[in-house]
C-alpha positions as a printed Julia matrix, in Angstrom:
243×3 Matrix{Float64}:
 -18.66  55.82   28.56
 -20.15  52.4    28.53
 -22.77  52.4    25.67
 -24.09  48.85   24.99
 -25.57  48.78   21.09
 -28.81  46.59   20.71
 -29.53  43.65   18.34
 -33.16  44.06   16.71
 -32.58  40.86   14.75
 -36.1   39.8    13.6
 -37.88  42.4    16.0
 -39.42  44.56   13.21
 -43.29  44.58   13.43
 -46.17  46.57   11.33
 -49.47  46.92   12.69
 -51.85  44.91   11.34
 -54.64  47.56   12.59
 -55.13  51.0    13.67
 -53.68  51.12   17.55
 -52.83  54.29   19.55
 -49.15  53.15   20.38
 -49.28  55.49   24.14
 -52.16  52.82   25.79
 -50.85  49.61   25.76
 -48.53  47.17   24.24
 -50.23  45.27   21.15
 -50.97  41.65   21.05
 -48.53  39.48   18.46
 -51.87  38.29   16.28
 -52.36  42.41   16.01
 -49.13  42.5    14.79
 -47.06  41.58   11.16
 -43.07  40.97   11.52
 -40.96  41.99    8.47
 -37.78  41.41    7.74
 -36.85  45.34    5.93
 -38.72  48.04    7.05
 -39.88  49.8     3.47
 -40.58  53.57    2.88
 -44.34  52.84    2.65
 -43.97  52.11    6.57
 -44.03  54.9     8.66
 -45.06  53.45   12.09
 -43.91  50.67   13.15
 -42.62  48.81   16.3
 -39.59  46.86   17.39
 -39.15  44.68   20.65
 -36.09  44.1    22.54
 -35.19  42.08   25.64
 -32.48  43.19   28.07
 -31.17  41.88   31.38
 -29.61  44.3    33.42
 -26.43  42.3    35.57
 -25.09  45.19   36.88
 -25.69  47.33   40.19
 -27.18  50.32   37.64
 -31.02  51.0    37.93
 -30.9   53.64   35.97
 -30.08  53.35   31.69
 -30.89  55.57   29.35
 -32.23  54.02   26.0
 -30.55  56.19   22.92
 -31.99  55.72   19.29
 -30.43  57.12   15.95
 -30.19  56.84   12.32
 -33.78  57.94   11.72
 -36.08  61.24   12.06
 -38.77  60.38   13.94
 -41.7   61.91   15.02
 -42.53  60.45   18.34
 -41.22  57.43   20.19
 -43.27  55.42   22.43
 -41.72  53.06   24.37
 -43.22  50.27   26.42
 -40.45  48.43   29.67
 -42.54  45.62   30.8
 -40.51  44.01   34.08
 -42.19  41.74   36.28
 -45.18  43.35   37.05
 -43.8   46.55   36.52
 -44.96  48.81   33.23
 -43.27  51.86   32.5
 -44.09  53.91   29.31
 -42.05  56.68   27.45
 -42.2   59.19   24.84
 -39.96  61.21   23.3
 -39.49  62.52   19.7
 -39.55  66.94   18.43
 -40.34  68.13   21.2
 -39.03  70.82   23.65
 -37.19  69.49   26.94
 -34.89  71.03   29.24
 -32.03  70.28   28.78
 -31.41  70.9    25.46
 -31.39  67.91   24.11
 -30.88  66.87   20.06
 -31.19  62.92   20.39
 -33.82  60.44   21.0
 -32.64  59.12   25.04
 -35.74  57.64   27.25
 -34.77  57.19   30.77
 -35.33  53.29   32.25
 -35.66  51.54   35.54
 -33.98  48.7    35.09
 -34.08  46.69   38.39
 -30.62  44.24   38.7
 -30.93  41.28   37.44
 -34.36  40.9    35.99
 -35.24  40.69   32.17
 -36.84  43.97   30.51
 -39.27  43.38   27.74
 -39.49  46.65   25.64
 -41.78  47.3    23.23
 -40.3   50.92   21.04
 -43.08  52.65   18.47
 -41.83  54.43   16.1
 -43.98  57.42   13.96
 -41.82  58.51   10.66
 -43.64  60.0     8.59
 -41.06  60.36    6.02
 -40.54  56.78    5.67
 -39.23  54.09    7.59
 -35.63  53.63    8.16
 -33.71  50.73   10.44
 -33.09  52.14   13.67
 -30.3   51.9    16.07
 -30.78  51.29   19.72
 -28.28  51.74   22.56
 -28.21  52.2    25.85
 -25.75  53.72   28.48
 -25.97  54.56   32.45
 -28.45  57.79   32.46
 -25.26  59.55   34.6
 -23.08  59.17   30.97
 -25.97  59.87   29.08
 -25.51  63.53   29.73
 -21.77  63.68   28.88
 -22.25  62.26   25.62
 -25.52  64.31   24.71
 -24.15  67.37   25.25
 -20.66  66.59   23.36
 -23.01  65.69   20.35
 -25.25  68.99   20.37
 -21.79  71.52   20.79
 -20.59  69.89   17.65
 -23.14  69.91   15.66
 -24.31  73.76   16.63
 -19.84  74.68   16.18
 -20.15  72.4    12.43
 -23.2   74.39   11.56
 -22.94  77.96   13.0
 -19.23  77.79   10.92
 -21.27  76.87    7.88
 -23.55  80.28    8.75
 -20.32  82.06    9.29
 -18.77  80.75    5.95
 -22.1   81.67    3.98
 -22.34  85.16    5.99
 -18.67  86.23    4.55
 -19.29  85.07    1.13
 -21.87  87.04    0.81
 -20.18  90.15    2.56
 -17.44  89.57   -0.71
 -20.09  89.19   -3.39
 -21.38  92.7    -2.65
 -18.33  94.68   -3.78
 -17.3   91.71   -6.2
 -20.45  91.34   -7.66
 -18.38  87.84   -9.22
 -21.66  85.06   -8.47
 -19.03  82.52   -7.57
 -19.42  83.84   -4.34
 -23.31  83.89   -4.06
 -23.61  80.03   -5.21
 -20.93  78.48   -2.9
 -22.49  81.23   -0.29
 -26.01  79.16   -0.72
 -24.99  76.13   -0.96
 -23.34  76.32    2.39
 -26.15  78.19    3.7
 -28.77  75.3     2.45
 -26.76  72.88    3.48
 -26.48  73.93    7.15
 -30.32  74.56    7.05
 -31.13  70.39    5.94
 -28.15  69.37    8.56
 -29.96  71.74   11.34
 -33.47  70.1    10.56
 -32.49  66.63   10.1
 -30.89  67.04   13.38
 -33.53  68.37   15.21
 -32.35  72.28   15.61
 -34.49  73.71   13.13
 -37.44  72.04   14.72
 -36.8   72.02   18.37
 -36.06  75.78   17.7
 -39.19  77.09   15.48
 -41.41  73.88   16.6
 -41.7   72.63   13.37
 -43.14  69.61   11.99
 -41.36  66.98   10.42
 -42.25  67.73    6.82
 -40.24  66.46    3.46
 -40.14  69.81    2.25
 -38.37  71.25    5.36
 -35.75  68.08    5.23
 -35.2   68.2     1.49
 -35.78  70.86   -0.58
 -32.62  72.6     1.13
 -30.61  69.78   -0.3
 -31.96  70.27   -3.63
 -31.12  74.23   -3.57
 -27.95  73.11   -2.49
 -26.92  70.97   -5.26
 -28.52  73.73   -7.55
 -26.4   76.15   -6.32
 -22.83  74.02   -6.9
 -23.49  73.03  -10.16
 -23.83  77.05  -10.86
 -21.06  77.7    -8.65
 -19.03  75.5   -10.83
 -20.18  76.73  -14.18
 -19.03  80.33  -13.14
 -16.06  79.78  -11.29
 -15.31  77.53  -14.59
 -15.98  80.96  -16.9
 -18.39  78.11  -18.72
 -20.63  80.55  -21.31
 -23.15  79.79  -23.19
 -23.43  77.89  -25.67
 -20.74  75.76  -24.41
 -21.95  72.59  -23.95
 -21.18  72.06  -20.72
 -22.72  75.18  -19.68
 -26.04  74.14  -20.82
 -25.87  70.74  -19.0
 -24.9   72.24  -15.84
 -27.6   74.83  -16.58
 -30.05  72.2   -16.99
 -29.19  70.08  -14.17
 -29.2   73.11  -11.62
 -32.62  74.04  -13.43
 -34.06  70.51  -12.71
């Protein structure tokens, strides 16, 4: 697949006042660059010039290593002004990543203008882009492996659980839910959970799975260690499962 991955360099902007990103692009003195997006900044925009010198009109743009709400995207060519969403919503096909289709005429520079809404913070974002025909391929590669990774993680917790009930040993409940939590914060932090259920993007959803997760090992390994109180170590795994 050819997949071309974008420099943002110093492209990083925060609005300097309120704008509704799906209008119009906004005007550099509206506009404050920054050179590390922070956690306090949970819309922001980044701008990124391409020049298309091949025959293909049609790219699609690919974003990752954030969860995002919405994506707004601006392609300014010639007098030419396309605009683009996409973020957690429901699309046919199926689709788990962030790809905007482009007209990209040959040989003519693209100005692109991409809002971002996090609301759980911001986070550097990675833009490539790829013929829309190879787009497809690689999309749907991604989604099988993630729902194979985390449908054997529901398997896994499934059969612990079938062994705890005539065992009755808890070794088998903890690892059970920590494998079951932690296919739960993969499934929403990719998307599955809330393209599913049409959820939100909410902290709680995102992390508190992770949390119960870690809870659950450090139990896991106090009973599987036959650690009993008041062994020391039993109380500090206590308490850190407990916090």
């Amino acid at each position: 697949t050819r997949e071309y991955f974008l420099k943002t360099g110093n492209a990083l902007f925060v609005s300097r006042e309120a704008l509704n990103p799906q209008i119009a692009v906004p005007e550099m003195s509206q506009l404050l660059p920054v050179a590390r997006l922070q956690r306090s900044h949970t819309d922001y925009w980044v701008q990124l010039n391409l020049v298309n010198h091949t025959t293909e009109t049609r790219w699609t743009l690919d974003t990752s290593n954030l969860v995002a709400a919405e994506l707004t995207a601006h392609v300014q060519t010639g007098n030419r002004h396309q605009i683009l969403q996409q973020g957690f919503r429901k699309s046919w096909p199926f689709d788990l990543r962030y790809g905007m289709t482009l007209d990209l005429p040959p040989n003519n520079i693209a100005r692109i203008w991409v809002h971002v809404s996090a609301p759980l913070g911001g986070a550097h974002p990675l833009f490539s882009i790829l013929p829309a025909q190879h787009y497809q391929e690689k999309t749907f590669s991604y989604n099988t492996q993630l729902l194979i990774a985390i449908g054997a993680l529901v398997i896994l917790s499934i059969y612990q659980l079938v062994i705890f009930i005539p065992t009755r040993d808890w070794a088998w409940f903890w690892s059970a839910l920590f494998h079951l939590c932690g296919a739960l914060a993969w499934a929403a932090q990719t998307k599955i959970l809330l393209y599913g259920l049409s959820l939100g993007v909410h902290a709680a959803l995102l992390y508190l799975p992770l949390f119960v997760a870690c809870a659950a090992v450090l139990l896991f390994i106090r009973i599987y260690l036959k650690l009993h109180h008041p062994h020391p170590l039993a109380r500090l795994l206590d308490g850190g499962a407990i916090a």
